[in-house]
C-alpha positions in Angstrom: 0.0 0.0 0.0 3.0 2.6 0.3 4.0 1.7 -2.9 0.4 2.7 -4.2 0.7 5.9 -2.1 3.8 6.8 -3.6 2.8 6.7 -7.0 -0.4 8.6 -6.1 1.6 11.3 -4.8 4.0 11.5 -8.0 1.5 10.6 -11.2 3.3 11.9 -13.9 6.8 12.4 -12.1 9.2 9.7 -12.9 10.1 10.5 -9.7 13.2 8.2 -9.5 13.5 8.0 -5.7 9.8 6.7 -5.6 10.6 4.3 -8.6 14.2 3.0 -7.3 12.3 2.0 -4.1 9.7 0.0 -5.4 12.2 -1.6 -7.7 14.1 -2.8 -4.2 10.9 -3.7 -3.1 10.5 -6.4 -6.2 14.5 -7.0 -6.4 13.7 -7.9 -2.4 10.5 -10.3 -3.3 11.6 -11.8 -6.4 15.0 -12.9 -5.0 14.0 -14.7 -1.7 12.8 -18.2 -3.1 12.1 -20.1 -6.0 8.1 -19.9 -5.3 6.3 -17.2 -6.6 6.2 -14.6 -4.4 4.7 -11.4 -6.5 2.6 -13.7 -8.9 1.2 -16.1 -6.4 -0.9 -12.8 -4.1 -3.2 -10.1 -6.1 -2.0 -7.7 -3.6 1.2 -7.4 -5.5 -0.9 -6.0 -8.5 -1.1 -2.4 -6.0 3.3 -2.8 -6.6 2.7 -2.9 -9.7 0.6 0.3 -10.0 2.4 1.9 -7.8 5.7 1.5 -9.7 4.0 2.7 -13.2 1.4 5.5 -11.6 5.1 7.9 -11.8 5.6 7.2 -15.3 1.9 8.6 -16.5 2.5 10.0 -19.6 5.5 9.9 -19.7 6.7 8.2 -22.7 10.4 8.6 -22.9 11.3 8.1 -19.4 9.7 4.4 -18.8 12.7 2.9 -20.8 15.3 2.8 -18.6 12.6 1.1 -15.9 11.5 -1.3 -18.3 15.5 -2.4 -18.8 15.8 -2.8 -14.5 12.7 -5.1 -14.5 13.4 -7.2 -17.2 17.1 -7.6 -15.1 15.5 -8.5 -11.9 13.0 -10.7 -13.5 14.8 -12.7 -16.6 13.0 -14.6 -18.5 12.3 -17.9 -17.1 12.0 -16.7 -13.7 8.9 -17.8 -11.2 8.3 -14.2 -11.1 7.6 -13.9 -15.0 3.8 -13.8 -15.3 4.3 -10.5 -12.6 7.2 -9.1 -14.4 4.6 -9.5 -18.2 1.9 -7.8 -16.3 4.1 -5.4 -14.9 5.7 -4.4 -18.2 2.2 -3.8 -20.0 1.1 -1.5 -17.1 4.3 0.3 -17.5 3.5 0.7 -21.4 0.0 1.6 -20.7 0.4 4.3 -18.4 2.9 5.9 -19.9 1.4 5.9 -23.2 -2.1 7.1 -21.5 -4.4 9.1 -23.4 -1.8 9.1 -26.3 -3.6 7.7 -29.2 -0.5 5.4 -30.1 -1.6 3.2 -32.7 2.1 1.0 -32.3 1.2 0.4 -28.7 -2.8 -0.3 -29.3 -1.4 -3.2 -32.1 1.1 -4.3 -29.5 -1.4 -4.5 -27.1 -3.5 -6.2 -29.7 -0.9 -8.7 -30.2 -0.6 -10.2 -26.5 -4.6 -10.2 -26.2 -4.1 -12.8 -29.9 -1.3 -14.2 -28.3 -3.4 -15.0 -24.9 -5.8 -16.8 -26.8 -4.1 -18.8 -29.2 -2.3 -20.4 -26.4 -5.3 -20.7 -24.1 -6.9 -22.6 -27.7 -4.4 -25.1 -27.9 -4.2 -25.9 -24.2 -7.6 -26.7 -24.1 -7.4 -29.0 -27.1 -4.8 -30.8 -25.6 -6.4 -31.1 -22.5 -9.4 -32.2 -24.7 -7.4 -34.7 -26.5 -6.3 -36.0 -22.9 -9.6 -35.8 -21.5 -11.1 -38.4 -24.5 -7.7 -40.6 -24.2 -8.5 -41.1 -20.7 -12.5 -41.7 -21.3 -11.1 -44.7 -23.7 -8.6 -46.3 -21.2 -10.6 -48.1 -18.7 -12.8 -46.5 -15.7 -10.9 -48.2 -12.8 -8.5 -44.8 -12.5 -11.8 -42.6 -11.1 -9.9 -41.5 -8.4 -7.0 -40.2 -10.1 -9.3 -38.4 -12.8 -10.8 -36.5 -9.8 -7.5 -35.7 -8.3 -6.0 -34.5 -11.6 -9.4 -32.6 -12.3 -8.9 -31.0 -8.4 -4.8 -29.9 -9.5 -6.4 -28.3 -12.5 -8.7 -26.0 -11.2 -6.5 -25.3 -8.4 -3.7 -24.1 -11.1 -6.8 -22.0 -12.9 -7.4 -20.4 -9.9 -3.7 -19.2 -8.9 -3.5 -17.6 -12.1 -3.5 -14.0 -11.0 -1.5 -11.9 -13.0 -2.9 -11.5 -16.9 -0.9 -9.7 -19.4 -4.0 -10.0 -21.0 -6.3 -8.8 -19.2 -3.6 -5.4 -18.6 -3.6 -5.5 -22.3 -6.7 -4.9 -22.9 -7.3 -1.6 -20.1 -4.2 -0.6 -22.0 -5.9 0.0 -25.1 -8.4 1.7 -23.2 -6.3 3.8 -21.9 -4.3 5.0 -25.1 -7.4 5.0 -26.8 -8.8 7.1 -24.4 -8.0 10.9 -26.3 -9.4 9.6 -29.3 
């Protein structure tokens, strides 16, 4: 929540003292485990905000913060899905209000992107789901079980570069 505040008080800033410390903040988080710290808790979404909320409009500044998150979060990392979300709030609020038609295609991009990969998950879960209905019925249990893990990884899913991408648009668009 003092992240959040922080960024209230310096909207449009790129206040680097406000910025730098919610970077240590993530550098802190991201670096204590291998579980997913940031992306496993919605209430990192407020870090988020409140690292991109000084960076309003402000095109040519976000750069350089762009460059530090991508280093404390490299690809690969537990913390990717928080580092993705944070990156398209960064791009959206600095392009706010804007009208940038390279960012709206961008943003266009991940929400195709989202989909075609949640598509071919769920045909190979629904080639899985008919292999299984033509082995025999002794395994009910373990259906159930696996069923249980599935929903249960659905449902941790908390940070959307999608669903960023799409108030991005909004937001660029939002001039027009």
């Amino acid at each position: 929540l003092v992240a959040l505040s922080c960024g209230l008080i310096s909207v449009g800033t790129s206040n680097k003292d406000v910025v730098l410390s919610v970077l240590d903040i993530i550098k802190d988080k991201a670096s204590k485990t291998d579980q997913p710290v940031l992306a496993g808790d919605s209430i990192y979404r407020i870090l988020s905000l409140g690292l991109a909320l000084p960076f309003m409009c402000q095109q040519e500044t976000v750069d350089s913060t762009i460059t530090a998150l991508n280093e404390i979060i490299p690809d690969g990392h537990c913390e990717q899905s928080f580092r993705d979300f944070t990156l398209v709030l960064l791009d959206a609020l600095a392009y706010t209000a804007t009208g940038n038609v390279l960012k709206i295609q961008k943003f266009l991009h991940i929400c195709s992107e989202n989909a075609n990969e949640n598509k071919s998950t769920e045909t190979e879960e629904k080639k899985e789901e008919s292999d299984k209905k033509d082995e025999k019925k002794s395994d009910k249990k373990d259906d159930k079980k696996d069923d249980k893990k599935k929903e249960e990884s659905k449902a941790k899913v908390v940070f959307s570069k999608h669903s960023m991408a799409v108030l991005g648009i909004g937001l660029i668009a939002m001039n027009d």
